[in-house]
The first five atom37 places (N, CA, C, CB, O) and aatype in JSON, in Angstrom:
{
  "aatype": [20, 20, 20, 20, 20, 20, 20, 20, 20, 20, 20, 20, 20, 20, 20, 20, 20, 20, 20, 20, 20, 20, 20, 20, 20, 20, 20, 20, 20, 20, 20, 20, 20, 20, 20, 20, 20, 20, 20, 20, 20, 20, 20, 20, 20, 20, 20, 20, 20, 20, 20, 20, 20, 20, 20, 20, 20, 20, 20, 20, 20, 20, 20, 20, 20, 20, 20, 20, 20, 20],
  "atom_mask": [
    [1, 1, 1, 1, 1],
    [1, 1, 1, 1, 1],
    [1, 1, 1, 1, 1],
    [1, 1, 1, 1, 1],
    [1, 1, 1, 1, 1],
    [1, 1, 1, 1, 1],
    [1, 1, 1, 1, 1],
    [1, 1, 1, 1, 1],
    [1, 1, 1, 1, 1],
    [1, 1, 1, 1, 1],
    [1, 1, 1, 1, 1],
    [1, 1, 1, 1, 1],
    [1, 1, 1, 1, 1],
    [1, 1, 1, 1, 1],
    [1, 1, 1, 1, 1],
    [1, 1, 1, 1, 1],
    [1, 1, 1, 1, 1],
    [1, 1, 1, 1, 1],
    [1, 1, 1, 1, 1],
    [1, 1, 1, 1, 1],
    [1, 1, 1, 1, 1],
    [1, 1, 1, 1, 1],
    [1, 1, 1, 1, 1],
    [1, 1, 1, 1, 1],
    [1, 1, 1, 1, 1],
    [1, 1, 1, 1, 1],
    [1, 1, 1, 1, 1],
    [1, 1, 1, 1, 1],
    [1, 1, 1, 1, 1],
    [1, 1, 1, 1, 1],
    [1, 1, 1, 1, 1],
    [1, 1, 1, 1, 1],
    [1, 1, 1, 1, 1],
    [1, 1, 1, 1, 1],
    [1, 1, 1, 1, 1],
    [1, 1, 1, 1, 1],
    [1, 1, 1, 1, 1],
    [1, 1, 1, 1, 1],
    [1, 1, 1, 1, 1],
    [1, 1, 1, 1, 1],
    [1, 1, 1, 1, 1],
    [1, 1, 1, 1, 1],
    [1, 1, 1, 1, 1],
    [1, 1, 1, 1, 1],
    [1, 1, 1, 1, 1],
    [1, 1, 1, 1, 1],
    [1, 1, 1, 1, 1],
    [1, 1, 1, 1, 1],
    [1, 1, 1, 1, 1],
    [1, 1, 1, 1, 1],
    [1, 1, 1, 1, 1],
    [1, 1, 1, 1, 1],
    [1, 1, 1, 1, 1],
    [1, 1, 1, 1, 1],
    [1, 1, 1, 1, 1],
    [1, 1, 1, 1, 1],
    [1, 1, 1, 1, 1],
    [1, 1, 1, 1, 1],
    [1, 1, 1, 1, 1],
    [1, 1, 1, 1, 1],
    [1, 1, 1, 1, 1],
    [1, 1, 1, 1, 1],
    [1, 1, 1, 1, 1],
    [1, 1, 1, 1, 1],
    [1, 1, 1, 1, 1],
    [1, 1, 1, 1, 1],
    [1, 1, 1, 1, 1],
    [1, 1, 1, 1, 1],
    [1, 1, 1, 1, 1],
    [1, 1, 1, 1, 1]
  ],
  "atom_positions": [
    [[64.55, 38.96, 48.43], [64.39, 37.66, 49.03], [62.94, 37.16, 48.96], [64.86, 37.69, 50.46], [62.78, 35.95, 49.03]],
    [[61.81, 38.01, 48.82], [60.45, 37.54, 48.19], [60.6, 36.46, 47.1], [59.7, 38.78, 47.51], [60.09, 35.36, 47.33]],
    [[61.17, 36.63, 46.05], [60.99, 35.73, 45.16], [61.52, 34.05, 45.77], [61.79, 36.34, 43.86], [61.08, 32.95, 45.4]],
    [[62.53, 34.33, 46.76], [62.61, 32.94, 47.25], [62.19, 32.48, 48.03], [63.39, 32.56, 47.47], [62.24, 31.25, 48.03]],
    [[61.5, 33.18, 49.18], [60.58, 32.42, 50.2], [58.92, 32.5, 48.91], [60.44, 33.62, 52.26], [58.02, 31.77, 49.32]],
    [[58.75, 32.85, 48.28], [57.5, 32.53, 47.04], [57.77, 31.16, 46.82], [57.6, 33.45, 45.4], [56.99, 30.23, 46.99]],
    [[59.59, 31.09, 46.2], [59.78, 29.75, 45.63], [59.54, 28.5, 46.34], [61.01, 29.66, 45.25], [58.8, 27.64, 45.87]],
    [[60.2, 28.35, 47.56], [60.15, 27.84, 49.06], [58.13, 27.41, 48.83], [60.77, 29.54, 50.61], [57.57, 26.38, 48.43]],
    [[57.62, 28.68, 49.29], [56.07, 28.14, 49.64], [55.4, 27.85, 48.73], [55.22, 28.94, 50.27], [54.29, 27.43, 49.06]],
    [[55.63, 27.89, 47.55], [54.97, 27.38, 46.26], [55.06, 25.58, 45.89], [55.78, 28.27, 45.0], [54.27, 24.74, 45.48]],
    [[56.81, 25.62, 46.41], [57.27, 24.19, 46.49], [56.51, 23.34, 47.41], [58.67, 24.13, 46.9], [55.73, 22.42, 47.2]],
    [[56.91, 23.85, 48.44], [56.47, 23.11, 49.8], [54.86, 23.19, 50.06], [57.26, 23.84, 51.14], [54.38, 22.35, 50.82]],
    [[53.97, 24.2, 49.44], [52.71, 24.06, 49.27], [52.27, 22.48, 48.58], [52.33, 25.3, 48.42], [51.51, 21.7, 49.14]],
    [[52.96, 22.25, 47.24], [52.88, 21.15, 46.17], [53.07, 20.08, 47.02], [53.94, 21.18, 44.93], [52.09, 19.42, 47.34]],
    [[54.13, 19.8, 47.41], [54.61, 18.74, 48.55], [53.61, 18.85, 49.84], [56.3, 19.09, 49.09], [53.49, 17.69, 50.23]],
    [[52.99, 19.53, 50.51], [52.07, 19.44, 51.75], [50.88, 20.04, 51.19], [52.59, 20.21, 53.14], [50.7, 20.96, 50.39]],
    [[49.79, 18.93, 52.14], [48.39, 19.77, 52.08], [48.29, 20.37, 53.14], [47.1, 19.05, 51.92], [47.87, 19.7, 54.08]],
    [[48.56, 21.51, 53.34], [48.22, 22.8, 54.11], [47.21, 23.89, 53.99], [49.14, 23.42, 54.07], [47.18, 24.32, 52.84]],
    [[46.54, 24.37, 54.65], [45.49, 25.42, 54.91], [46.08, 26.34, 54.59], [44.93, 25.63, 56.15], [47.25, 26.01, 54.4]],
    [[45.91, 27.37, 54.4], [46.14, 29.26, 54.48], [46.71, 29.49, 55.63], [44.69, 30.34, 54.51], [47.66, 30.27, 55.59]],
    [[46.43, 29.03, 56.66], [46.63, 29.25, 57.97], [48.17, 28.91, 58.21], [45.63, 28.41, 58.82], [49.04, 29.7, 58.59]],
    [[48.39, 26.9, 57.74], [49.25, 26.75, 57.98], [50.74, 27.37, 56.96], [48.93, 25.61, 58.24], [51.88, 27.78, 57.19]],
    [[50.1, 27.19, 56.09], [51.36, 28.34, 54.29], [51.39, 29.46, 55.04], [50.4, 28.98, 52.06], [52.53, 29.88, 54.86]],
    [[50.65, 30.44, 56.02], [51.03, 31.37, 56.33], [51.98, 31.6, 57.54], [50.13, 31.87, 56.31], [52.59, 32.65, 57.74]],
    [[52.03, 30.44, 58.36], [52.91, 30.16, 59.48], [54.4, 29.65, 58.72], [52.14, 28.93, 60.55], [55.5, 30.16, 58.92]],
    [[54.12, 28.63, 57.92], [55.02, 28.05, 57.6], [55.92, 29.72, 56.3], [54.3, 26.31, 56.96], [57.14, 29.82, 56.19]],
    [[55.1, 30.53, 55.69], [55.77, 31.63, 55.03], [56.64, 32.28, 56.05], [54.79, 32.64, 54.41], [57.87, 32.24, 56.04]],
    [[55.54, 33.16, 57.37], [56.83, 33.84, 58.33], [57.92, 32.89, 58.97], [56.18, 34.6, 59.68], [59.08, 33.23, 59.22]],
    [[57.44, 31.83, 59.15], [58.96, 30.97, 59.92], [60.09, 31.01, 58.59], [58.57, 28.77, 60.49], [61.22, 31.4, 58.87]],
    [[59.85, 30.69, 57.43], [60.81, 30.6, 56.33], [61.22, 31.79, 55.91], [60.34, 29.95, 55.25], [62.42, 31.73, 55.63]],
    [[60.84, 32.66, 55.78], [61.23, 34.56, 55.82], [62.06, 34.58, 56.63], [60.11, 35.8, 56.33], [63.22, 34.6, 56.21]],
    [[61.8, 34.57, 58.28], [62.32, 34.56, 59.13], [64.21, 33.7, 58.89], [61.17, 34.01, 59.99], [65.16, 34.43, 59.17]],
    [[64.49, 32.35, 58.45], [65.23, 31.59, 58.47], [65.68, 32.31, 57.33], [64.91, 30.27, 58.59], [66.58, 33.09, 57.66]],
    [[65.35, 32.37, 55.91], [65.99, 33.22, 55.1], [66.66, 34.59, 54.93], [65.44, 33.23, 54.54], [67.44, 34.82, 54.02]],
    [[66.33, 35.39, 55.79], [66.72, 36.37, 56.48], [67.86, 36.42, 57.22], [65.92, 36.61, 57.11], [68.66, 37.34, 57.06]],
    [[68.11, 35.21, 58.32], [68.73, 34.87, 58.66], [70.22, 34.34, 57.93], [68.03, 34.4, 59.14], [71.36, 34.7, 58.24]],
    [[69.97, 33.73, 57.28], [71.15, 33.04, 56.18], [71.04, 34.36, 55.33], [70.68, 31.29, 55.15], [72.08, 33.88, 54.87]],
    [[70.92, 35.01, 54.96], [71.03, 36.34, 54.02], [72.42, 36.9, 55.31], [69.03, 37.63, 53.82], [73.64, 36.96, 55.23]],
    [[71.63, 37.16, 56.17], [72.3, 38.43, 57.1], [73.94, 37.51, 57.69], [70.86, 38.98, 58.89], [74.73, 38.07, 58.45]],
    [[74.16, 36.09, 57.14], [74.88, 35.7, 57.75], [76.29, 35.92, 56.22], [74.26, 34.22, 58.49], [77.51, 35.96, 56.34]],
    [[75.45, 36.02, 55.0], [76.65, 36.01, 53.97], [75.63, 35.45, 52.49], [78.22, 34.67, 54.57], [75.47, 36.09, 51.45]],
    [[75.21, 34.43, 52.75], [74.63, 33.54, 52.28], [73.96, 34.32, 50.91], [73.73, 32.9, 53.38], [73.09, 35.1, 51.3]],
    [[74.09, 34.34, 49.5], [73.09, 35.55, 48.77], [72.4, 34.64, 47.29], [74.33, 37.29, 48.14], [71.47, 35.07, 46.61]],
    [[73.03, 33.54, 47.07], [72.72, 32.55, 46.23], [70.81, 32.3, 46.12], [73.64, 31.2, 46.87], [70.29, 31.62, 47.01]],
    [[70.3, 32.64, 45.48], [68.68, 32.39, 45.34], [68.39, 30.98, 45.59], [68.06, 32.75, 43.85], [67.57, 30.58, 46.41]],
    [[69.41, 29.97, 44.51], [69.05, 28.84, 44.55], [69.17, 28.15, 45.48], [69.39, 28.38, 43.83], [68.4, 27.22, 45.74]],
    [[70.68, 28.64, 46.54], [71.01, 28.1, 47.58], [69.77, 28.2, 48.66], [72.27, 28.69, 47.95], [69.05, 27.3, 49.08]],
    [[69.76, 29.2, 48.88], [68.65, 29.85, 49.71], [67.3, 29.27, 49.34], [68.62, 31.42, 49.49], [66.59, 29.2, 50.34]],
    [[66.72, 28.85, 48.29], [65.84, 27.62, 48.43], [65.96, 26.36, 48.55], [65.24, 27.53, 47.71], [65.05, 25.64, 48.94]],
    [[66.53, 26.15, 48.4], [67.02, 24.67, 49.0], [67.04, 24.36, 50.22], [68.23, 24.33, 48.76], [66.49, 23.36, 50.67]],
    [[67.84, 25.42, 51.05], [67.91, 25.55, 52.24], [67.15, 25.82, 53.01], [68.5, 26.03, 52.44], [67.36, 25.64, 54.21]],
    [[65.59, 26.54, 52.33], [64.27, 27.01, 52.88], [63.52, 25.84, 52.79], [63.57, 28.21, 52.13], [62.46, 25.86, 53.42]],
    [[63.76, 24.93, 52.25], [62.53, 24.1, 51.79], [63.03, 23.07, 52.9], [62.37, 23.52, 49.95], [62.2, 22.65, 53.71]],
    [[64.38, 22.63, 52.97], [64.81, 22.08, 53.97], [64.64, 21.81, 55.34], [65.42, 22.36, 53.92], [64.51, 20.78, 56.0]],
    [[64.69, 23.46, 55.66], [63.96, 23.69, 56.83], [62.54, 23.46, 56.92], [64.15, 24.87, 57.15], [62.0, 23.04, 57.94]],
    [[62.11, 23.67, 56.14], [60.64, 23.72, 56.05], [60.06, 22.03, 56.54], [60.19, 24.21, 54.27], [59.17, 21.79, 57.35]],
    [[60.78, 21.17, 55.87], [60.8, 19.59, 55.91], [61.18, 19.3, 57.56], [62.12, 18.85, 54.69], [60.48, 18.71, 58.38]],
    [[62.3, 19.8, 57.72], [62.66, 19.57, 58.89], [61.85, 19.7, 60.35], [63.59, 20.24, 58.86], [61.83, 19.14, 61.45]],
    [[61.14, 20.84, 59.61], [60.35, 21.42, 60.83], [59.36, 20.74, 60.79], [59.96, 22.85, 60.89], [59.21, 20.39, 61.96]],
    [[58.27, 20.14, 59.99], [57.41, 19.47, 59.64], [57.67, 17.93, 60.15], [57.29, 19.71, 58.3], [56.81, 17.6, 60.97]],
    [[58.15, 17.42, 60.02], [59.12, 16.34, 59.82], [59.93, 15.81, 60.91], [59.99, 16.72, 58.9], [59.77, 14.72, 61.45]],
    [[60.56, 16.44, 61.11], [61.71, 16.34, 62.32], [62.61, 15.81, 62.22], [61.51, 15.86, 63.37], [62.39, 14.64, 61.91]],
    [[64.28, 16.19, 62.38], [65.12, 15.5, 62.54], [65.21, 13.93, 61.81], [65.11, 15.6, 63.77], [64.78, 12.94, 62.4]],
    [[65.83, 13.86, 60.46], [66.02, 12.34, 60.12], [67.29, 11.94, 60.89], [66.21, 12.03, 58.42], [68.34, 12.46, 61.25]],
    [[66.6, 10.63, 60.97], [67.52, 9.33, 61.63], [69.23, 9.74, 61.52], [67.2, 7.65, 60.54], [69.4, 10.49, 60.56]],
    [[70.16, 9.53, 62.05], [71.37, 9.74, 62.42], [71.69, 11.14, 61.41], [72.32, 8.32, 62.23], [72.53, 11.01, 60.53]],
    [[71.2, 12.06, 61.53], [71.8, 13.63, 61.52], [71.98, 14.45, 62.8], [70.84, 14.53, 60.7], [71.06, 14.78, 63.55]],
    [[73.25, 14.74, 62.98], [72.98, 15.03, 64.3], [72.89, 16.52, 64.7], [73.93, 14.39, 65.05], [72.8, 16.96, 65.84]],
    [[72.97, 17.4, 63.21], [72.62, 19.38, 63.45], [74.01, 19.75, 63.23], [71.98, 20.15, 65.37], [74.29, 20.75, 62.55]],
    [[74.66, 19.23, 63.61], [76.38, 19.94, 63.32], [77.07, 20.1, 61.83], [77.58, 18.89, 64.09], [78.2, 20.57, 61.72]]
  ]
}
């Protein structure tokens, strides 16, 4: 799962100007979430970035307009 939280912070590095500090917060929270979706079934690389980078936006970002999490 390294190679996809790499993919994830390489992406989302390009897309945000972030510090070391913050790529390194934003790496363990996305490990963390990928891990998660691994341990749930989930084993797709590509899926699993998509879904990292997602979060990643989300968290940054917050909640777009009429999504409601379900």
């Amino acid at each position: 799962m390294d190679e996809v939280v790499d993919r994830v912070i390489h992406t989302f590095g390009m897309m945000r100007n972030l510090d070391e500090a913050g790529l390194r917060e934003a790496r363990e929270s996305v490990d963390n979430y990928i891990a998660t979706l691994s341990s749930a079934g989930e084993t797709d690389p590509k899926r699993l970035a998509v879904f990292g980078l997602a979060y990643l936006r989300n968290r940054e970002d917050g909640t777009p307009p009429g999504l409601t999490g379900c």
